[in-house]
C-alpha positions as CSV (number, residue, x, y, z in Angstrom):
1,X,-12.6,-10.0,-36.2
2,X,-12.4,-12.9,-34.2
3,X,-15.3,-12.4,-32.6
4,X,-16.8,-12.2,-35.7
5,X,-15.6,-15.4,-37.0
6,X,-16.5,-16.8,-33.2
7,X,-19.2,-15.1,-32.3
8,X,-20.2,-17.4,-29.0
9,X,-16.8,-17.6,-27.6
10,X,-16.7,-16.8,-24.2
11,X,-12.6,-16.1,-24.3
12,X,-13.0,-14.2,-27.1
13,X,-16.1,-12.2,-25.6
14,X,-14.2,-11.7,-22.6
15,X,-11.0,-10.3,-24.1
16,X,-12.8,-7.9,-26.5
17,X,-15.0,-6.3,-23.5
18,X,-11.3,-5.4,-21.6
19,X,-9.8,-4.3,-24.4
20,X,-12.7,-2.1,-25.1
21,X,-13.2,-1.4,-21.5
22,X,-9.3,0.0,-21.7
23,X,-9.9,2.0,-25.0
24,X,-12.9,4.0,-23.7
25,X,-15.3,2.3,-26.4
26,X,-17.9,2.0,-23.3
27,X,-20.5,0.6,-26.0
28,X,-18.8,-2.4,-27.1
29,X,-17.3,-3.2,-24.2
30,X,-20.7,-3.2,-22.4
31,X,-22.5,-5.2,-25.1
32,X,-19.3,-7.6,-24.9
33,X,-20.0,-8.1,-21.1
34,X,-23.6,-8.2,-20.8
35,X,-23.6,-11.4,-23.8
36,X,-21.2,-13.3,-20.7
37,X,-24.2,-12.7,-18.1
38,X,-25.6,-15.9,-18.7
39,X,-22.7,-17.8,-19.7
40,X,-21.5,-20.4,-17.7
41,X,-17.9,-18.8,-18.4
42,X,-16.6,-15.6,-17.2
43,X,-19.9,-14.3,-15.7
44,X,-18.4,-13.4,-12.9
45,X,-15.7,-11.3,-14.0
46,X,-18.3,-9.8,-16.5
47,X,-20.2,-8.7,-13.5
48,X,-17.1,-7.2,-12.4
49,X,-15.7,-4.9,-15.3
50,X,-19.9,-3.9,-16.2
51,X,-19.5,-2.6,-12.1
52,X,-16.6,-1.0,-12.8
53,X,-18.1,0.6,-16.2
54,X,-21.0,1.6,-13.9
55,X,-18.9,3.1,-11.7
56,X,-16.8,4.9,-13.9
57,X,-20.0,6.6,-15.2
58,X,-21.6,7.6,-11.6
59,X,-24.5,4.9,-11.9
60,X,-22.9,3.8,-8.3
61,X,-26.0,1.6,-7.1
62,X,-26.0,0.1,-10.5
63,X,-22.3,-1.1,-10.0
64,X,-22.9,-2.3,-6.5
65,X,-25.2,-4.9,-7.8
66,X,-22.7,-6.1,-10.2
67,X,-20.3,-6.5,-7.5
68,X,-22.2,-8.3,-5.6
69,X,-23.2,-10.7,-8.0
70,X,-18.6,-11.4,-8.4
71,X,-17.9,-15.2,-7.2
72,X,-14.6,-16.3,-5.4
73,X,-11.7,-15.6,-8.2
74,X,-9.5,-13.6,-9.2
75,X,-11.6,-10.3,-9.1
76,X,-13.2,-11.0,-6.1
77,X,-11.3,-9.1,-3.3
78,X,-11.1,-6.2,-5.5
79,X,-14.6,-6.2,-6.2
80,X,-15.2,-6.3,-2.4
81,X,-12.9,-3.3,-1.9
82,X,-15.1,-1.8,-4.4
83,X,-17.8,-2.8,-2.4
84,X,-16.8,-1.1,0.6
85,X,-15.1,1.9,-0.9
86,X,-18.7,2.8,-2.6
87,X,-20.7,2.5,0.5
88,X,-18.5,4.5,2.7
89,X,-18.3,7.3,0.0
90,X,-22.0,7.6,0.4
91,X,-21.7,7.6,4.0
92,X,-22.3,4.2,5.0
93,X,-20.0,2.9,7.0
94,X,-22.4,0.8,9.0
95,X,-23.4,-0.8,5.9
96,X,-20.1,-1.2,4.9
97,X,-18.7,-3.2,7.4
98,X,-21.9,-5.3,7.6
99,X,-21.3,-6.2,4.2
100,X,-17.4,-7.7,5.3
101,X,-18.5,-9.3,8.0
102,X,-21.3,-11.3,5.9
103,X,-18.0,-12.3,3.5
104,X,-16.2,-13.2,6.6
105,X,-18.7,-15.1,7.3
106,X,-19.3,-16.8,4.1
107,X,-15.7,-17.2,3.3
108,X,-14.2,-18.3,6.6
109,X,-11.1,-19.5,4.6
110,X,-10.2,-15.3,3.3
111,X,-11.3,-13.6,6.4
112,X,-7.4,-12.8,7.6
113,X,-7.5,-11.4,4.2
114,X,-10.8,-9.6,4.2
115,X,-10.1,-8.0,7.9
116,X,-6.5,-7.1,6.0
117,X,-8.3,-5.1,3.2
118,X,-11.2,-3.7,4.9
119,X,-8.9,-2.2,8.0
120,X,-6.7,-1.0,4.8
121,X,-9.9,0.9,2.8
122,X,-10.6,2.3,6.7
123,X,-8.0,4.0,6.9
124,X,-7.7,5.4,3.2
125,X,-10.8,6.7,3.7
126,X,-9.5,8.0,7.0
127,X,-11.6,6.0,9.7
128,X,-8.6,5.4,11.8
129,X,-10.4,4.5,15.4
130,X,-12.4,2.0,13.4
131,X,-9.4,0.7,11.6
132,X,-7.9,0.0,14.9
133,X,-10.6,-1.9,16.6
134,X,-11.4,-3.8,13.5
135,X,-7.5,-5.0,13.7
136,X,-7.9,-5.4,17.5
137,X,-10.9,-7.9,16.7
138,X,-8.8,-9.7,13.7
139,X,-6.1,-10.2,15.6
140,X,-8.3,-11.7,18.7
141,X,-9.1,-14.2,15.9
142,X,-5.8,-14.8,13.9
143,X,-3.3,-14.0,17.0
144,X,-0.3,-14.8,14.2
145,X,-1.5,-13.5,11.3
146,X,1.7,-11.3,10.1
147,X,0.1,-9.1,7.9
148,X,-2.4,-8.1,10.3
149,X,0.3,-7.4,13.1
150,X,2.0,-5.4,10.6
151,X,-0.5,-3.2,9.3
152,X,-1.7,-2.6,13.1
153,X,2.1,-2.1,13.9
154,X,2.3,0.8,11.6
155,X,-1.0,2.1,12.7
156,X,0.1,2.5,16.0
157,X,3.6,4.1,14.8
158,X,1.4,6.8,12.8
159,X,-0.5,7.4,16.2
160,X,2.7,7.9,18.0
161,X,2.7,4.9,20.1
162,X,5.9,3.7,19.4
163,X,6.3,0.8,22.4
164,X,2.6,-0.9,20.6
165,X,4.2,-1.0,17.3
166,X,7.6,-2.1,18.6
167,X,5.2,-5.2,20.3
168,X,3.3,-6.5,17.2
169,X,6.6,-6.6,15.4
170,X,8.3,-8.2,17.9
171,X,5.5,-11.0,18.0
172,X,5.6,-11.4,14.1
173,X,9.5,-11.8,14.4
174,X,8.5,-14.3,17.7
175,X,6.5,-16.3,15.0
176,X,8.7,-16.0,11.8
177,X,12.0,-14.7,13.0
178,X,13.2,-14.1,9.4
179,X,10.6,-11.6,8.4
180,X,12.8,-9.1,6.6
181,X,9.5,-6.7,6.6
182,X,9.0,-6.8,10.1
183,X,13.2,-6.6,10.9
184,X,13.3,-3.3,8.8
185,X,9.9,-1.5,9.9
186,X,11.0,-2.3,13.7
187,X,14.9,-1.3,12.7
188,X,13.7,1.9,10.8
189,X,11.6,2.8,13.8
190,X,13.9,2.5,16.4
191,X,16.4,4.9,14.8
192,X,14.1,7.1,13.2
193,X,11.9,8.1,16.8
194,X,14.6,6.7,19.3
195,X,18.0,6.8,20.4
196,X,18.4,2.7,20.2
197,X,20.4,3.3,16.7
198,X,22.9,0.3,17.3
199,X,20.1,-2.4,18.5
200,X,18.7,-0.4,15.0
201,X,21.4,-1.1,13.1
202,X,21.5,-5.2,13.6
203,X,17.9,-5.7,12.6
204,X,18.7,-3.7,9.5
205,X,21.5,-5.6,9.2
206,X,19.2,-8.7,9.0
207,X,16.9,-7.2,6.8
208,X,19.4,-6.4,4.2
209,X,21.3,-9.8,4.5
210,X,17.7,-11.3,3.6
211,X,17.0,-9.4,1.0
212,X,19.7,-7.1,-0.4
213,X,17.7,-5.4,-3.1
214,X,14.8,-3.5,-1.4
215,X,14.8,0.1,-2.1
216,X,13.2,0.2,1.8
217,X,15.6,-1.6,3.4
218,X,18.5,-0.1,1.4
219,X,16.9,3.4,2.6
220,X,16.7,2.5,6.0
221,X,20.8,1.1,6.2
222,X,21.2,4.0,5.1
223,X,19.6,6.3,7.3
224,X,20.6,4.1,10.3
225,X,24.4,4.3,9.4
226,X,23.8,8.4,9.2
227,X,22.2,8.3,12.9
228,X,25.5,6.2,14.0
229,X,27.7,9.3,12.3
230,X,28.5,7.3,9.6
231,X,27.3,9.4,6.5
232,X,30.3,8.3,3.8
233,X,28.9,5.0,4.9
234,X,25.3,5.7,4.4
235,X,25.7,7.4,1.2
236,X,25.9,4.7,-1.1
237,X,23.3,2.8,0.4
238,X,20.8,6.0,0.1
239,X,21.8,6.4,-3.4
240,X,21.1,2.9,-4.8
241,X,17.9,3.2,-2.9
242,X,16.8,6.3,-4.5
243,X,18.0,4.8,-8.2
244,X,15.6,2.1,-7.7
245,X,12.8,4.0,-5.8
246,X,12.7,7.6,-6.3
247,X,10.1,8.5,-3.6
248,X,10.1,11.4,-1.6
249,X,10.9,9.8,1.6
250,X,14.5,8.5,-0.1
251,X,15.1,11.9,-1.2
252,X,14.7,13.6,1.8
253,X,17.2,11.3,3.3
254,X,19.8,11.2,0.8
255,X,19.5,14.8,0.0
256,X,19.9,15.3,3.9
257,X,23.2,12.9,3.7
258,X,24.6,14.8,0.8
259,X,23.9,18.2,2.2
260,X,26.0,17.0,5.0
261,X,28.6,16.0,3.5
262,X,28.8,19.4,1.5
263,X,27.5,18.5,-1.3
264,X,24.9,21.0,-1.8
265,X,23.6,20.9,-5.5
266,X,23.7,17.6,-5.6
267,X,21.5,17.7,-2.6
268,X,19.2,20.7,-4.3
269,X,18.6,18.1,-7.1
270,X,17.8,15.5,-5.4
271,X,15.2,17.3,-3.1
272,X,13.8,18.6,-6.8
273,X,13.4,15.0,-7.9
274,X,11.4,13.8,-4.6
275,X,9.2,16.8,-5.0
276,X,8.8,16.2,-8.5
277,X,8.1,12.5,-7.2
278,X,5.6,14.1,-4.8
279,X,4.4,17.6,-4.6
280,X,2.6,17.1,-1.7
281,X,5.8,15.9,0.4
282,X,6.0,17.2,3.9
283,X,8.7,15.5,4.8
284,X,11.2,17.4,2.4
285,X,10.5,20.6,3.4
286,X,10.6,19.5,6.8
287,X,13.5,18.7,6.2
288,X,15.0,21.6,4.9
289,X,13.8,23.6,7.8
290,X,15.5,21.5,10.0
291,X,18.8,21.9,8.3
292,X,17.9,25.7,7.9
293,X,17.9,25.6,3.9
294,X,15.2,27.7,2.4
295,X,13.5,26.3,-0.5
296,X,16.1,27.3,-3.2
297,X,18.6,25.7,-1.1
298,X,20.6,28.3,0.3
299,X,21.9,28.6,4.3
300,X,19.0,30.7,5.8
């Protein structure tokens, strides 16, 4: 209706193409998109929703060039994840990372940020060895970028190489010593893969001190204090963590905790809920196996 009464409104235009866009009516949300083309307002997040409607439809060349066309905004780095993700579906990868380096080079000021991204579609789309030396080359360039020794940190702790990951989070906590991110990823490692559960413990300890409501770093006081042979300690800890964030990784701790303490169908049901959470969880069945439960719960 306002539209309507307003029918060269750009606002207006704008609104009705992403409400339509939302509602499935692919027509008028379309026709609503295409009028902002030549706008001087909002052409360039029209170019982004008619690539995502492209998309959504399979015309996938079609919604490249509409991303493309996305300026410096507030859809821009998602329209270059789009980008990427599009190109390396079809087998592209060259092309791909072409492409980020010609917005490096155009948008000097967001390139921590583009190598962030791009290393992060890499390795969604499983291209792990490039992942790595694309964060190996960022990092040559921002040396204290945090986010990009964190997301190489937990690279190298997927791959097993525990002292690499232990480094880059040192060197972030070398640079911004408060870092409750980097104090609970380095903490959580050390007592989840080592033996080093007390030096564990204090950066944990930091962590939670700066920021006493994370469902991670709740989680990993708790799983720390179970290592130390604490578990009526842990428990409460585990529990407010899984109230808050009911993943599968939570559940598999706390139901671990609570199966230790002998309380077995609460245990059961929280297992349930993180596979609910998750069918696909390894880690609770691993789990299990490792207490020797079988998958109703019972003492195999």
């Amino acid at each position: 209706m306002l539209v309507r009464q307003e029918p060269r409104d750009p606002d207006l235009r704008l609104s009705l193409g992403i409400v339509a866009l939302e509602r499935g009516d692919t027509e008028t949300a379309q026709t609503s998109f295409e009028s902002l083309l030549d706008s001087d307002e909002h052409a360039s997040s029209a170019n982004f929703y008619l690539g995502q409607l492209a998309e959504r439809q399979g015309r996938n060349e079609e919604a490249l060039l509409y991303y493309l066309q996305v300026e410096p905004g507030s859809d821009f780095l998602q329209a270059t994840i789009n980008i990427m993700e599009l190109l390396i579906d079809s087998g592209q990868l060259e092309a791909a990372n072409d492409h980020m380096n010609r917005m490096r080079n155009r948008f000097p000021d967001r390139a921590a940020d583009l190598y962030l991204f791009q290393a992060r579609v890499l390795l969604q789309k499983g291209h792990e060895e490039s992942a790595e030396a694309l964060l190996v080359n960022a990092l040559e360039a921002h040396p204290t970028h945090s986010d990009l020794l964190y997301s190489r940190a937990m690279l190298y702790d997927q791959q097993g190489r525990l002292e690499a990951a232990e480094r880059d989070l040192r060197n972030i906590l070398t640079y911004d010593p408060h870092n409750a991110t980097a104090l609970n990823a380095l903490g959580y490692i050390l007592t989840d893969k080592t033996d080093r559960h007390e030096e564990a413990y204090e950066l944990i300890r930091q962590a939670l001190a700066l920021n006493p409501e994370e469902p991670a770093i709740l989680d990993s006081m708790g799983w720390v204090l179970y290592n130390l042979g604490r578990p009526e300690e842990a428990l409460p800890y585990l529990q407010d963590a899984m109230s808050a964030y009911p993943d599968q990784e939570i559940a598999a701790h706390l139901g671990e905790v609570l199966w230790q303490l002998g309380r077995k169908e609460e245990a059961r049901a929280v297992w349930q809920q993180g596979l609910e959470t998750d069918p696909e969880s390894e880690l609770i069945p691993a789990t299990r196996e490792r207490l020797g439960v079988d998958a109703e719960g019972a003492n195999q």
